[in-house]
C-alpha positions, 0 to 999 in steps of 0.5 A: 500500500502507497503512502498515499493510500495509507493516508486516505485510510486514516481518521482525520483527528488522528491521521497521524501514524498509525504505526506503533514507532512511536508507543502512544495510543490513539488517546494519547495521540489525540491529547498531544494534538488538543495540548498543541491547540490549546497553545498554538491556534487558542493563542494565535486565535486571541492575538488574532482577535485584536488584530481584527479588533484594531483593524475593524475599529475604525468604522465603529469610531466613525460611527461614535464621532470621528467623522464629525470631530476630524472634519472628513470631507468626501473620499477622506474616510477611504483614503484612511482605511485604505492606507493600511493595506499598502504597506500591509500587501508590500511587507506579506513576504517578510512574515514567514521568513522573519517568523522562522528567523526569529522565532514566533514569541519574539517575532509575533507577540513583538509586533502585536505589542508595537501595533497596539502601542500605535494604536492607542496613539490613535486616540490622540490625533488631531487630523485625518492626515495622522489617522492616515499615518497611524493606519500606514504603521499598523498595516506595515506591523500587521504585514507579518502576522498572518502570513507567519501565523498561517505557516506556523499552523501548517507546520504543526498539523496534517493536510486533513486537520487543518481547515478546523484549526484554520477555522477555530483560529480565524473563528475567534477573531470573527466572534470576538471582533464581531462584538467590537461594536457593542464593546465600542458602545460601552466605551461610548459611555467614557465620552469626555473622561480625560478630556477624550471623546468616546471615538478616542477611547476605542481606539485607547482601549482597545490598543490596551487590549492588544498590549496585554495580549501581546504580554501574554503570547510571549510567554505561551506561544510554541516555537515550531515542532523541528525546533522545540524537538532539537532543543528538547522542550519540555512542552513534549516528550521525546515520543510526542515530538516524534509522533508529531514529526512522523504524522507531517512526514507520513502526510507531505514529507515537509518536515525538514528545513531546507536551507534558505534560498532566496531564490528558490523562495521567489521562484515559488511565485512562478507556480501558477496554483499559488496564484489561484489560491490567492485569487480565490482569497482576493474574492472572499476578502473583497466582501469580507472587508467591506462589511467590516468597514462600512456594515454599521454605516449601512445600518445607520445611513441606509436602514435607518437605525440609532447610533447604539443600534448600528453598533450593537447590531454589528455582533449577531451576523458574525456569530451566526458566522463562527457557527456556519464557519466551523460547521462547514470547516468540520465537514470540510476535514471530514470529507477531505472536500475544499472546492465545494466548501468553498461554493456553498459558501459563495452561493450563501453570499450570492443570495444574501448580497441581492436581499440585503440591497434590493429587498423592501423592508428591514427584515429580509435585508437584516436576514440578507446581512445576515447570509452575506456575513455567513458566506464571506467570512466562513470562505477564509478558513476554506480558502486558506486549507485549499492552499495549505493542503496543496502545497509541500516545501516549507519555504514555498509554503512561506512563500505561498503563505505570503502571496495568499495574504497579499492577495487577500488584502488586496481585496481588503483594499478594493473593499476599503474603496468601493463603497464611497461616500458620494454612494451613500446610503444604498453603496450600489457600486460596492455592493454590485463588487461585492455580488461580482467577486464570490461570482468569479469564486465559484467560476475559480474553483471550477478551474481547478478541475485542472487539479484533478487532472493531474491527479489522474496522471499521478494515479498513471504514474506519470507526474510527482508532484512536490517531488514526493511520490504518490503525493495528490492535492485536494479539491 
């Protein structure tokens, strides 16, 4: 029996080795893998969390009076919110290698401390041209974190236990965040404490938040499995490190790091999959990003609720979204599908983007805001184990890794620009993107029949892909 078969006989929780070289049970097996979510996506969930927090806070401050009190005019609104992505699209292929170098606790809980001191410092500008410089220091020290973050994940885990991990990382950032806004409405109350406006103590308090997050996260993130078993961590035993490294050899045969080359690391950007990933990405996050930017202003402009409303009423459509991502992430893992994971959750977005735009009355276009959130955010995890099952190599999964999370903040740019202030209340031009983008989606993950395809030539032995034979990707 191939590798490969031995593979696809395997239960996805421990679809690590079955083999006894190890010496663990099957019970041990798995509390090595629940001891390692709870230091590694449990924290890369939290620092992710106020990563979102800092980044989605600026249309919860608009909404509280930063509009007002900065004077914004016109297109001023986007240029802010669009200035984080420049430097954040720009600085992606830095992350992983950087992570690598200098280890995850120094290198992400670093950034997330400096990013959050910046963040605080945006309670205290005077005009919208140091908003704009605040967004371009955030955007570059947020640059390293997801692309880094998303490397370390695939380090630790098999092909098939990743969209779960994915979803459970980028979950509680969704949830989390998805209560920036009732959060952001308690703070409202600290309105003139200090001498400080209610929309510059969001930005005080939850750039606090993220430093005391960042604290914690040196002290409890995991350095990545190779390393931890040559410098003998206590955090394993000698057998679980083994078991650990055995179940990623099994599975891709990637866990030895081959020495750096910058060459071989940018050639990885000439495979054309990476590209389709990261385009695949690039429609999710189009839509994802403009409701996180502008859903409470819809809610206010154009549906007409209070102030307090529009940010409360923020949170309930991305629970819905946490639970509709895990659902769809835990039959994802289970039945090895990514494509049609991928499909469903565009087509819930192809169905509440028309409701929430052209529906009559508060109620269906609620239910359409609602779909729309489901869709979008539960594609991120999905989009982002479609990349990481298919690829094998560390570096070029680094560099993958980078150019998915430039791509998907490219979206997060066009989303940032879309919906324009002369567009207001109904945002056509943005929602008309945003119905055009999970369209192109399904149309991409169509293409990548190309995928099994190949496939068909490695069961005829007639391609190796990765250089690993009997090595397939996952549609």
């Amino acid at each position: 029996m191939s590798d490969n078969d031995r593979i696809k006989d395997m239960s996805v929780e421990a679809e690590s080795a079955q083999s006894d070289d190890t010496g663990l049970t099957l019970r041990e097996q798995r509390r090595v893998i629940r001891r390692i979510d709870a230091r590694l996506i449990l924290m890369l969930g939290l620092l992710h969390t106020v990563c979102l927090l800092d980044r989605r806070n600026l249309s919860t401050a608009a909404v509280a009076g930063m509009l007002t009190e900065l004077h914004l005019r016109g297109n001023e609104y986007n240029v802010i919110a669009v200035a984080f992505f420049p430097p954040y699209i720009c600085l992606q292929m830095l992350g992983p290698v950087l992570v690598r170098k200098l280890g995850p606790r120094s290198f992400l809980a670093g950034i997330c401390l400096i990013w959050g001191v910046t963040m605080m410092c945006g309670g205290f500008v005077h005009n919208w041209t140091q908003m704009v410089g605040i967004r371009i220091i955030i955007g570059a020290l947020e640059a390293g974190f997801f692309p880094a973050a998303v490397y370390l994940i695939a380090t630790w885990y098999t092909r098939y236990q990743t969209q779960k991990r994915f979803a459970i990382f980028y979950l509680l950032g969704c949830v989390a965040s998805a209560f920036t806004g009732i959060l952001s409405y308690g703070i409202t109350f600290m309105n003139g404490l200090g001498g400080l406006s209610a929309w510059r103590w969001i930005f005080v308090v939850q750039g606090l938040i993220t430093c005391v997050l960042a604290a914690i996260g040196y002290f409890v993130l995991i350095d990545f499995p190779d390393r931890m078993r040559q410098a003998k961590s206590n955090f394993l035993s000698d057998p679980e490190y083994d078991f650990i490294l055995q179940q990623i050899t099994t599975d891709r045969a990637d866990v030895k790091l081959e020495p750096f080359n910058l060459r071989k690391y940018l050639v990885a950007a000439l495979d054309i999959n990476i590209w389709g990933f990261g385009l695949i990405y690039f429609c999710t996050t189009t839509t994802a990003y403009s409701l996180a930017y502008f859903l409470p202003l819809i809610y206010r402009e154009d549906m007409g609720f209070s102030e307090g409303a529009s940010l409360c009423m923020f949170a309930p459509p991305y629970v819905a979204a946490g639970i509709t991502m895990y659902a769809t992430s835990w039959v994802g893992d289970r039945y090895r599908l990514r494509g049609p994971i991928l499909v469903f959750n565009a087509v819930l977005t192809l169905v509440g983007l028309p409701l929430m735009t052209f529906a009559k009355g508060n109620g269906p276009r609620l239910l359409g805001c609602f779909l729309t959130t489901m869709g979008a955010n539960s594609n991120v995890p999905a989009a982002m184990a479609y990349q990481a099952n298919n690829v094998r190599g560390q570096w070029k999964r680094a560099a993958c890794s980078a150019i998915f999370v430039g791509l998907g903040a490219s979206g997060g740019m066009v989303g940032s620009l879309v919906f324009r202030s002369q567009d207001a209340p109904e945002y056509r031009p943005g929602i008309y993107t945003c119905i055009g983008t999970p369209a192109t989606l399904v149309v991409l993950v169509g293409l990548t029949v190309r995928l099994y395809m190949r496939n068909r030539r490695v069961d005829r032995g007639e391609l190796v892909i990765g250089d690993l034979v009997g090595f397939r990707y996952t549609y």
